[in-house]
VMD Tcl script that builds the backbone (N, CA, C; Angstrom):
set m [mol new atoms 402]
animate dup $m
set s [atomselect $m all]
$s set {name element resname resid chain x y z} {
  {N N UNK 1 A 25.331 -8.390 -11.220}
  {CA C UNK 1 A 24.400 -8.532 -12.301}
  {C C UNK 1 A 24.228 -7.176 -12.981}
  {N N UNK 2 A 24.611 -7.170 -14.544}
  {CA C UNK 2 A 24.536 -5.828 -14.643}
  {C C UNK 2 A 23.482 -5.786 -15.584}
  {N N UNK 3 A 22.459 -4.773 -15.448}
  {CA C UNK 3 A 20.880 -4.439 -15.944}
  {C C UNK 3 A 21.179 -3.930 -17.530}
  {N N UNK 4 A 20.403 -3.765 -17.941}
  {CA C UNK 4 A 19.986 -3.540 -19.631}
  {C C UNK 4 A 19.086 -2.620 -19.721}
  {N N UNK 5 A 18.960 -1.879 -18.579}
  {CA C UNK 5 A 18.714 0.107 -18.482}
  {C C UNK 5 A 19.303 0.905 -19.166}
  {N N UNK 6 A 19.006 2.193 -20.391}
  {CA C UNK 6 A 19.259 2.564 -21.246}
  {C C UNK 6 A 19.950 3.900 -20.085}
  {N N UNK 7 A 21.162 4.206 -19.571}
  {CA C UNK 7 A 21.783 5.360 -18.859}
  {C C UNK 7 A 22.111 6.253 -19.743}
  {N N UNK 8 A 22.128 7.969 -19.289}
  {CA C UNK 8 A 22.736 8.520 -19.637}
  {C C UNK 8 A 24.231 8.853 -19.950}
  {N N UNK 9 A 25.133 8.245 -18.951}
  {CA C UNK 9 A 26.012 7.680 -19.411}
  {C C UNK 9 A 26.720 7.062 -17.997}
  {N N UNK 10 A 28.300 6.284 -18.211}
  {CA C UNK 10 A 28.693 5.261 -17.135}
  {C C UNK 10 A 29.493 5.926 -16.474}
  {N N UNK 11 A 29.592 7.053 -15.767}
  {CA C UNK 11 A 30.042 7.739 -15.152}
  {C C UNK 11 A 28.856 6.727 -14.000}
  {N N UNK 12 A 29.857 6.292 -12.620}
  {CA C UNK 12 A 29.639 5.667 -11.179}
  {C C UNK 12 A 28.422 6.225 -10.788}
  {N N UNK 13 A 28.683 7.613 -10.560}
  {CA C UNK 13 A 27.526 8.286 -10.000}
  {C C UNK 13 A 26.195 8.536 -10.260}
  {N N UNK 14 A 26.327 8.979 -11.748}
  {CA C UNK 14 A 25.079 9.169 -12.580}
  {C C UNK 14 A 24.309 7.362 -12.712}
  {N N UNK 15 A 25.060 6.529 -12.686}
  {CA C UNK 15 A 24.229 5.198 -12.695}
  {C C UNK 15 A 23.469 4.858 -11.685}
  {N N UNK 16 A 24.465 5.659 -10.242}
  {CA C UNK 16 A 23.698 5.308 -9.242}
  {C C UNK 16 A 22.819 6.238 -9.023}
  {N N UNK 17 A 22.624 7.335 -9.246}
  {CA C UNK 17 A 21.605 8.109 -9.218}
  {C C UNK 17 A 20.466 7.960 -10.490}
  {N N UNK 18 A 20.566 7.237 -11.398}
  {CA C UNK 18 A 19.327 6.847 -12.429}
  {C C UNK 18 A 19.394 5.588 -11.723}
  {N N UNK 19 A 19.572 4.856 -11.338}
  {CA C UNK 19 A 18.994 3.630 -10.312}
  {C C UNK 19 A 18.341 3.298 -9.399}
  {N N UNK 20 A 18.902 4.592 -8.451}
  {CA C UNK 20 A 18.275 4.653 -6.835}
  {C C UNK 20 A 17.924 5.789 -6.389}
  {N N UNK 21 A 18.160 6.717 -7.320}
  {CA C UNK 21 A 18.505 7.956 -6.727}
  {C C UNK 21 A 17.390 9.181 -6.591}
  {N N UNK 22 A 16.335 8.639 -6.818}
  {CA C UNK 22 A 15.505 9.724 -6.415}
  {C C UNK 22 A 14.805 9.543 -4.861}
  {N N UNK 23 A 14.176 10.635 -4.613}
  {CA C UNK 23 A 13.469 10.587 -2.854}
  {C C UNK 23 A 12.570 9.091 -2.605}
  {N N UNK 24 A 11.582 8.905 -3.736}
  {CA C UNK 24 A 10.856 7.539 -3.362}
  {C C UNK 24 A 11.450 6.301 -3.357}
  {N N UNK 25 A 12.104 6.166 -4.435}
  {CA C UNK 25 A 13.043 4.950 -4.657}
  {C C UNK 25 A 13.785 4.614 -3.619}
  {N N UNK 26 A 14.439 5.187 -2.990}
  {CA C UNK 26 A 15.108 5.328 -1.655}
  {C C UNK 26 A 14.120 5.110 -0.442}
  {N N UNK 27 A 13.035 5.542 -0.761}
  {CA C UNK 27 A 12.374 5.143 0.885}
  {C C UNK 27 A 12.148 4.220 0.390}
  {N N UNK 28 A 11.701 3.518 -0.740}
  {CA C UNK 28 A 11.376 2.314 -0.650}
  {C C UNK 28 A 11.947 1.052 -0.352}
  {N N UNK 29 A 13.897 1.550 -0.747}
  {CA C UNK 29 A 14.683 0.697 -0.195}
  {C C UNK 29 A 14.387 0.341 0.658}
  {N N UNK 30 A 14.543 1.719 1.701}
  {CA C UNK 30 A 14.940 1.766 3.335}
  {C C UNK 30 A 13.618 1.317 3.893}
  {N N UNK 31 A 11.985 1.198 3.515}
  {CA C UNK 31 A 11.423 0.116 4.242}
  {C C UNK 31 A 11.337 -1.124 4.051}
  {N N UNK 32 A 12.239 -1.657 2.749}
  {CA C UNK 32 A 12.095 -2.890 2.436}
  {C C UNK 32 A 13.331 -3.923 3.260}
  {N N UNK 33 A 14.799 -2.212 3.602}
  {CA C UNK 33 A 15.840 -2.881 4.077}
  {C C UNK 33 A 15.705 -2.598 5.939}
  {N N UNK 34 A 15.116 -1.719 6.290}
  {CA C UNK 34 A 14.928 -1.585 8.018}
  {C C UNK 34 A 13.853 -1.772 8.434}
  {N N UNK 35 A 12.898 -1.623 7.771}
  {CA C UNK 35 A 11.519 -1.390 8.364}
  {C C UNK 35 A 10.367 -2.562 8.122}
  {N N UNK 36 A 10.999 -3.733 7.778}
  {CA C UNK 36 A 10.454 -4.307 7.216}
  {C C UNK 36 A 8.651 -4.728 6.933}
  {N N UNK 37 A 8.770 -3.639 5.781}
  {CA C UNK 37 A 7.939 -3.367 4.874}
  {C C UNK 37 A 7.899 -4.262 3.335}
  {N N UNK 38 A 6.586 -5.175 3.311}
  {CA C UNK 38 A 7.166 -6.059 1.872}
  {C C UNK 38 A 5.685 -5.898 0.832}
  {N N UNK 39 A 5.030 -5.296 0.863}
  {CA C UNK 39 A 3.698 -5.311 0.537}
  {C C UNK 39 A 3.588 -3.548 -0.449}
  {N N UNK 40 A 2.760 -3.482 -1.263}
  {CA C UNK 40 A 2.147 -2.544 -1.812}
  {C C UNK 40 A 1.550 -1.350 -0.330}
  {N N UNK 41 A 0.657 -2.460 -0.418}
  {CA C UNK 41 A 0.038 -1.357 1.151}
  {C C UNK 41 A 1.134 -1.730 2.110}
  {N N UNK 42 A 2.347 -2.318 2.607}
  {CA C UNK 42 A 3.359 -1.502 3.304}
  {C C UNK 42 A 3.734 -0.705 2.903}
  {N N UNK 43 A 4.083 0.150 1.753}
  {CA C UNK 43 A 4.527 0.998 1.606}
  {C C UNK 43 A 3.621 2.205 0.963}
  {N N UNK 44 A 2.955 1.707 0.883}
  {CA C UNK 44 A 1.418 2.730 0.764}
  {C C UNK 44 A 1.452 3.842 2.188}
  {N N UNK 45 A 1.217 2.452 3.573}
  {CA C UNK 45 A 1.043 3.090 5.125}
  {C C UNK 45 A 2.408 3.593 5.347}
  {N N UNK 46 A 3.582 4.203 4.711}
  {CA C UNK 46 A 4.518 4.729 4.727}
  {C C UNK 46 A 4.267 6.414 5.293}
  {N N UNK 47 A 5.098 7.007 6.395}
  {CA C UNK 47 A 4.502 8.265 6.659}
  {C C UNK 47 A 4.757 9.233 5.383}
  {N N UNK 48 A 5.695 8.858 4.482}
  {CA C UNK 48 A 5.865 10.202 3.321}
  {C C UNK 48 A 4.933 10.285 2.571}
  {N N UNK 49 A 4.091 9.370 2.268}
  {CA C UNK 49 A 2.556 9.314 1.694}
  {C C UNK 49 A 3.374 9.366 0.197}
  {N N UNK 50 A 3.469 8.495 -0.473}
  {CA C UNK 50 A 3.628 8.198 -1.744}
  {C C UNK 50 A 2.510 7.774 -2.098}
  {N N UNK 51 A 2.335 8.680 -3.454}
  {CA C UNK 51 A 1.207 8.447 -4.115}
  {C C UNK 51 A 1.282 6.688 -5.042}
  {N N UNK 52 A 0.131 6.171 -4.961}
  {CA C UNK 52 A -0.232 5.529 -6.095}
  {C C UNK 52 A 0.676 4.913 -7.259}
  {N N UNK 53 A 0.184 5.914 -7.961}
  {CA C UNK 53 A 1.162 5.600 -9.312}
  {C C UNK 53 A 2.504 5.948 -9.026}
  {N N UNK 54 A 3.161 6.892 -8.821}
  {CA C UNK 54 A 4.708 6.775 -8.261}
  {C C UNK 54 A 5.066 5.712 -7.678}
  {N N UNK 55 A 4.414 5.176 -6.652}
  {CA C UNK 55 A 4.765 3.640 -6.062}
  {C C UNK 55 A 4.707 2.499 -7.237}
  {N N UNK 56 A 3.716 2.655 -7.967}
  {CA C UNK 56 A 3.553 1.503 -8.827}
  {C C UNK 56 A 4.940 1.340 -9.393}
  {N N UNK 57 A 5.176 2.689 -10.319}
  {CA C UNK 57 A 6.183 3.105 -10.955}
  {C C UNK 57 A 7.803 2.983 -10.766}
  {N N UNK 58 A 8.027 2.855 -9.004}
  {CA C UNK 58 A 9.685 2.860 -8.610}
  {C C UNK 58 A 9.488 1.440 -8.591}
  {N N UNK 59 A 8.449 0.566 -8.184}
  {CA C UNK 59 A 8.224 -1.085 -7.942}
  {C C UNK 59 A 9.019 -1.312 -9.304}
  {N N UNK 60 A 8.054 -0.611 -10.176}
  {CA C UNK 60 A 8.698 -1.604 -11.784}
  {C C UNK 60 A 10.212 -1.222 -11.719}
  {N N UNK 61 A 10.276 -0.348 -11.854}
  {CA C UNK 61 A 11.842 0.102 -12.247}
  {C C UNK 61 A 12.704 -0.600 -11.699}
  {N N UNK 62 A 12.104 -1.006 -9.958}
  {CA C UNK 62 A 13.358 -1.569 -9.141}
  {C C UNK 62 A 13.496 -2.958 -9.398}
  {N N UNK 63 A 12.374 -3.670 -10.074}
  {CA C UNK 63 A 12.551 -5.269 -10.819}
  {C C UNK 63 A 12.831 -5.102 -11.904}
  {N N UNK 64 A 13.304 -3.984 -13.081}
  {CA C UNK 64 A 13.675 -3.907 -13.923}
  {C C UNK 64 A 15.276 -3.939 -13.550}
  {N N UNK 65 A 15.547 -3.347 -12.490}
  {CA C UNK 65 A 16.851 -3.010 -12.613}
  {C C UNK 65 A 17.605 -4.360 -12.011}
  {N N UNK 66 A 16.422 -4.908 -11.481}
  {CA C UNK 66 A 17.306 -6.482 -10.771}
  {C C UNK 66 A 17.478 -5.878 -9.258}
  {N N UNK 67 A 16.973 -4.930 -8.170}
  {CA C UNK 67 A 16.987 -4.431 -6.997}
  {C C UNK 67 A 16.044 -5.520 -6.326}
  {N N UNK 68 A 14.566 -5.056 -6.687}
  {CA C UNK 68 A 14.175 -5.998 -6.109}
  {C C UNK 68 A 13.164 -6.958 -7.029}
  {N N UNK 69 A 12.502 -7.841 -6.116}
  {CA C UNK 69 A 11.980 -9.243 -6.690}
  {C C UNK 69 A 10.090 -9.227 -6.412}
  {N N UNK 70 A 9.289 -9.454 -6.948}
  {CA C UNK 70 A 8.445 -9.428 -6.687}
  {C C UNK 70 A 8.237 -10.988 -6.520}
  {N N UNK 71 A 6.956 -11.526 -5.407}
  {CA C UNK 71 A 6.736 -12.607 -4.930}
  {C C UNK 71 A 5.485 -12.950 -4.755}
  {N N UNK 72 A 5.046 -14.522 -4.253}
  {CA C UNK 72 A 3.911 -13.966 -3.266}
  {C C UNK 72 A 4.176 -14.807 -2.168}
  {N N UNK 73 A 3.576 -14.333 -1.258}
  {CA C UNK 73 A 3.966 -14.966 0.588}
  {C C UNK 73 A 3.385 -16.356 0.572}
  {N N UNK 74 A 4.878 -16.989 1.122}
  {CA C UNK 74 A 4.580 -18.426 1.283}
  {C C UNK 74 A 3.201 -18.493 2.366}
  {N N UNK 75 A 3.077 -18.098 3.335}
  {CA C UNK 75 A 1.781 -17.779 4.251}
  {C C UNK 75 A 0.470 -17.455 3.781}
  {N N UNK 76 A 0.458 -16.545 2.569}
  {CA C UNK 76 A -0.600 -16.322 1.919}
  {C C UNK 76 A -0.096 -16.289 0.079}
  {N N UNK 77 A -0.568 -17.262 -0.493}
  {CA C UNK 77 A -0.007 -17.125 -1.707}
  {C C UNK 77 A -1.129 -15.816 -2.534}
  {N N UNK 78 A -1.942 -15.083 -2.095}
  {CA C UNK 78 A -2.404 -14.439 -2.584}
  {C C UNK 78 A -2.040 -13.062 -2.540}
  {N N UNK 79 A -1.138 -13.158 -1.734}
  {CA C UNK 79 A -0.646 -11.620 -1.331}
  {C C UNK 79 A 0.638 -11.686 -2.120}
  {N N UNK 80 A 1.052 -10.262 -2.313}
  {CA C UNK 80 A 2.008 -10.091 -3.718}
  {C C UNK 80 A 2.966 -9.398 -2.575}
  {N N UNK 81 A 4.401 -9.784 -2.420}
  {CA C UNK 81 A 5.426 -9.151 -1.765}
  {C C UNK 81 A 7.008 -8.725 -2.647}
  {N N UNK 82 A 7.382 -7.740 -2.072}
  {CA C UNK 82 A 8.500 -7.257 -2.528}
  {C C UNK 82 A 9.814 -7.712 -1.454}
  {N N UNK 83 A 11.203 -8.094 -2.010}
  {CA C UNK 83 A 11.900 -8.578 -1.593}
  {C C UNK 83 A 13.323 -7.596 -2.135}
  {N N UNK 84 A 14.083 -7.753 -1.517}
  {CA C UNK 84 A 15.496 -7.202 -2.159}
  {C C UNK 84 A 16.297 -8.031 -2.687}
  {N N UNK 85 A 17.019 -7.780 -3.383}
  {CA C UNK 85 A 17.672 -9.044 -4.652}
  {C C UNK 85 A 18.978 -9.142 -3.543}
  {N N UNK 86 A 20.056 -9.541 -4.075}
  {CA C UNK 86 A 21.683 -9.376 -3.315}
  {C C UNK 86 A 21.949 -8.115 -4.234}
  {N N UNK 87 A 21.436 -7.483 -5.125}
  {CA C UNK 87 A 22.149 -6.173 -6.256}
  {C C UNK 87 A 21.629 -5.105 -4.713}
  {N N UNK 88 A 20.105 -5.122 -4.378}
  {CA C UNK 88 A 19.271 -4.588 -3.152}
  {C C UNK 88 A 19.778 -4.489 -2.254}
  {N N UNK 89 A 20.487 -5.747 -1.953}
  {CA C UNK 89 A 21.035 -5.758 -0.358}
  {C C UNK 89 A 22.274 -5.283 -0.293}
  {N N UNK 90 A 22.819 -5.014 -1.491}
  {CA C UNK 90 A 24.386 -4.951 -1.522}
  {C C UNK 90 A 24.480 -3.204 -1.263}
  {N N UNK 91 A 23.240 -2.696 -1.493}
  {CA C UNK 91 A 22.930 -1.201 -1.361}
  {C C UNK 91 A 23.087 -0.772 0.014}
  {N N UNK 92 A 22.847 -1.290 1.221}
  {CA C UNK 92 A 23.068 -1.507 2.571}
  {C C UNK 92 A 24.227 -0.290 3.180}
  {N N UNK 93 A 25.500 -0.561 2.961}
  {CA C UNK 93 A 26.450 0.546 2.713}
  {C C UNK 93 A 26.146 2.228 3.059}
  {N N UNK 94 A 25.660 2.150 1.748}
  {CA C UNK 94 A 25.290 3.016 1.293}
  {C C UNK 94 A 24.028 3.804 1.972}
  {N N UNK 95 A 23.360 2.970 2.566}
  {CA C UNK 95 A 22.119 3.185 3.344}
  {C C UNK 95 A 22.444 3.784 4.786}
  {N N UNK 96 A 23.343 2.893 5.183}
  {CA C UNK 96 A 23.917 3.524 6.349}
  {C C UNK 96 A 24.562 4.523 6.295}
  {N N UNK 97 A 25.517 4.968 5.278}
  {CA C UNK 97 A 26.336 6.330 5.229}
  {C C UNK 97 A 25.205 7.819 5.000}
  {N N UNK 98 A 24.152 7.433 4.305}
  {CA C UNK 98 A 23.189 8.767 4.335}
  {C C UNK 98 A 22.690 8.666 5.358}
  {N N UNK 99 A 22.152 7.516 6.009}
  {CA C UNK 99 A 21.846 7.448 7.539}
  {C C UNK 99 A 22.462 8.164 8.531}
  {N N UNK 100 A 23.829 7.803 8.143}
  {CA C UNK 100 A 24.906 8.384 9.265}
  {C C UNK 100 A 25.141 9.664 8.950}
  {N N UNK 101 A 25.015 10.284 7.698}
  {CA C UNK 101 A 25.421 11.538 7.550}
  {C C UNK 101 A 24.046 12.668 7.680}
  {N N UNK 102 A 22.490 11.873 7.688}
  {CA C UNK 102 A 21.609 12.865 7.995}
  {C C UNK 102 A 21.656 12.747 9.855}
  {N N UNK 103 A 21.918 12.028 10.651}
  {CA C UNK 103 A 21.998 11.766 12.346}
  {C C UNK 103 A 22.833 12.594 12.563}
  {N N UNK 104 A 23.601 13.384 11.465}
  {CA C UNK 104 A 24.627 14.420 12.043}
  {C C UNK 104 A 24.620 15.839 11.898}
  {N N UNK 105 A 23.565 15.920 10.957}
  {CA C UNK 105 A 22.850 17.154 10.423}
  {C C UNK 105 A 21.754 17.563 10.203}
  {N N UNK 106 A 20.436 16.177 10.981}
  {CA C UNK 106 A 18.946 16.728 10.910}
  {C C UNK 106 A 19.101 16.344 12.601}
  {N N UNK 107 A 18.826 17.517 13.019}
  {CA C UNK 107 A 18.815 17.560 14.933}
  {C C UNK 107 A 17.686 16.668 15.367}
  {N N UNK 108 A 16.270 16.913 14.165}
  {CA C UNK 108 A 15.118 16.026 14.792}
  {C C UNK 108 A 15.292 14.556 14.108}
  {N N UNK 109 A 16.629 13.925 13.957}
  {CA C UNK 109 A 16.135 12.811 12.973}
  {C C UNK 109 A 15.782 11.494 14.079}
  {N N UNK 110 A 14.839 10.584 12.967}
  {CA C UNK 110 A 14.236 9.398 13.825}
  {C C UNK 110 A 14.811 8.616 14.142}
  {N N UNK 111 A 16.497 8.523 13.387}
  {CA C UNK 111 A 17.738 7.616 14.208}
  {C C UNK 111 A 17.795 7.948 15.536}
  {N N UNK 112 A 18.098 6.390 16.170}
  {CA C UNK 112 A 18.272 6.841 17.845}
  {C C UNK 112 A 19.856 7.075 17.533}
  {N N UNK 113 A 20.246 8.149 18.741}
  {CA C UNK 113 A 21.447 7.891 19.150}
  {C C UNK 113 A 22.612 7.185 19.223}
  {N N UNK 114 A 21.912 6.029 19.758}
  {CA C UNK 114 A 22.546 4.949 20.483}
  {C C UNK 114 A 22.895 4.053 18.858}
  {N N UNK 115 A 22.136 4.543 18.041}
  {CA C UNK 115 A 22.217 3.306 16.521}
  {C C UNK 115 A 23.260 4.102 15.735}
  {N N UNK 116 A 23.098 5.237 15.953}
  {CA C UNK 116 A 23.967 6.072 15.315}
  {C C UNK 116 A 25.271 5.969 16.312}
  {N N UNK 117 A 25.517 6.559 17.321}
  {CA C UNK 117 A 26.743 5.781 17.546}
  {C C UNK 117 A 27.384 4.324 17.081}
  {N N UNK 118 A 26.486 3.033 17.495}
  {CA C UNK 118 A 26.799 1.816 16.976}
  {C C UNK 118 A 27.432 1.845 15.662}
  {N N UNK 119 A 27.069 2.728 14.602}
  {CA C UNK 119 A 27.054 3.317 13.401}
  {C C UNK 119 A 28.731 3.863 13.282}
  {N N UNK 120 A 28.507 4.782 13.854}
  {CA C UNK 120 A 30.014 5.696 14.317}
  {C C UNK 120 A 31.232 4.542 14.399}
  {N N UNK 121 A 30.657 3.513 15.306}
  {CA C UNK 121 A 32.290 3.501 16.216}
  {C C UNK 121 A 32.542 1.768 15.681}
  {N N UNK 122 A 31.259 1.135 15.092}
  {CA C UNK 122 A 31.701 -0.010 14.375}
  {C C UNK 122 A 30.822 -0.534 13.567}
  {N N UNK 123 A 30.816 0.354 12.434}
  {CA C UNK 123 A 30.345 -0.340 10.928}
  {C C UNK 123 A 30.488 -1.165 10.184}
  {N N UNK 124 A 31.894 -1.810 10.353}
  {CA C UNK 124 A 31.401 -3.072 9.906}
  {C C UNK 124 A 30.723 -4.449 10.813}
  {N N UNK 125 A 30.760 -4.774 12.047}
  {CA C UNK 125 A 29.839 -4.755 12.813}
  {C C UNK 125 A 28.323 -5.073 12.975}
  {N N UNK 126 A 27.795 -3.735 12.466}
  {CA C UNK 126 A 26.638 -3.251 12.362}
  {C C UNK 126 A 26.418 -4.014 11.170}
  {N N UNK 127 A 26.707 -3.669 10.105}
  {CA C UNK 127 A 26.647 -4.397 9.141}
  {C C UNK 127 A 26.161 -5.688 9.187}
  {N N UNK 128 A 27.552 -6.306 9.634}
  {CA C UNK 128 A 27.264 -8.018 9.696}
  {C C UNK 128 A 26.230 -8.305 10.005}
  {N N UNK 129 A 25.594 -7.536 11.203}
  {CA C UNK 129 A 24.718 -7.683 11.879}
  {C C UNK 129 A 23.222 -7.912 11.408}
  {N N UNK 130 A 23.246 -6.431 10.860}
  {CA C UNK 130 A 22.059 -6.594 9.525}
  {C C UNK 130 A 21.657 -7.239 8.396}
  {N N UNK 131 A 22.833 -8.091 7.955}
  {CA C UNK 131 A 23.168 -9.070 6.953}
  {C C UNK 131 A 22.442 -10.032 7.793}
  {N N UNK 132 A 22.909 -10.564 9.021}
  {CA C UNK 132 A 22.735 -11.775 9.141}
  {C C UNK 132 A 21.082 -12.080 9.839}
  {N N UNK 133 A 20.786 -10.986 9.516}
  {CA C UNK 133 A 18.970 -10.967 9.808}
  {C C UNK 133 A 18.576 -11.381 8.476}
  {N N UNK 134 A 18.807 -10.876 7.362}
  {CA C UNK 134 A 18.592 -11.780 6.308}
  {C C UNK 134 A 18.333 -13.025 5.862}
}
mol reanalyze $m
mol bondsrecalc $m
mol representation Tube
mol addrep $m
């Protein structure tokens, strides 16, 4: 699905970095894709402490861009949830390779070991795996 976001230009990289590519936008993936986090205040109680309006702000962008979907919970129709599209989930990849490449160069990171190996020695695998929690 391709978005109707005004880019600087279509150079691969630069799209994906005006898409996803700043520090919040990215955590917000990664609690919407590991941590499952689907709520405003989930990602409010996030430890990087994103402010407010910045949160408001990557929300819109990421249903602008077709990432993710805003909802409300079949359980509580009053509560407003965030979801990942397949454009969202297809980001996954990608999630794991900065994953895998900070487990190899931040000594204190919160990846276990053992996931990061799993990571290492069979990614696609892992993958499937995470897909099929979906």
């Amino acid at each position: 699905m391709a978005d109707n976001f005004p880019h600087r230009s279509h150079c691969p990289i630069n799209y994906a970095l005006e898409s996803f590519g700043d520090k919040w936008t990215l955590l917000i993936i990664r609690d919407l894709m590991f941590n499952d986090k689907e709520s405003y205040g989930d990602f409010l109680a996030s430890g990087e402490k994103i402010s407010t309006n910045i949160l408001a702000d990557r929300l819109k962008r990421l249903e602008e861009l077709g990432i993710v979907t805003k909802g409300v919970k079949e359980s509580n129709r009053s509560r407003v949830v965030y979801s990942l599209t397949q454009k969202g989930r297809d980001l996954l990849p990608i999630m794991l390779e900065i994953t895998r490449w900070s487990g190899k160069y931040d000594a204190n990171t919160y990846a276990s070991r053992s996931f990061l190996a799993r990571l290492e020695q069979d990614r696609d695998k892992l993958i499937a795996a995470i897909r099929a929690g979906w």
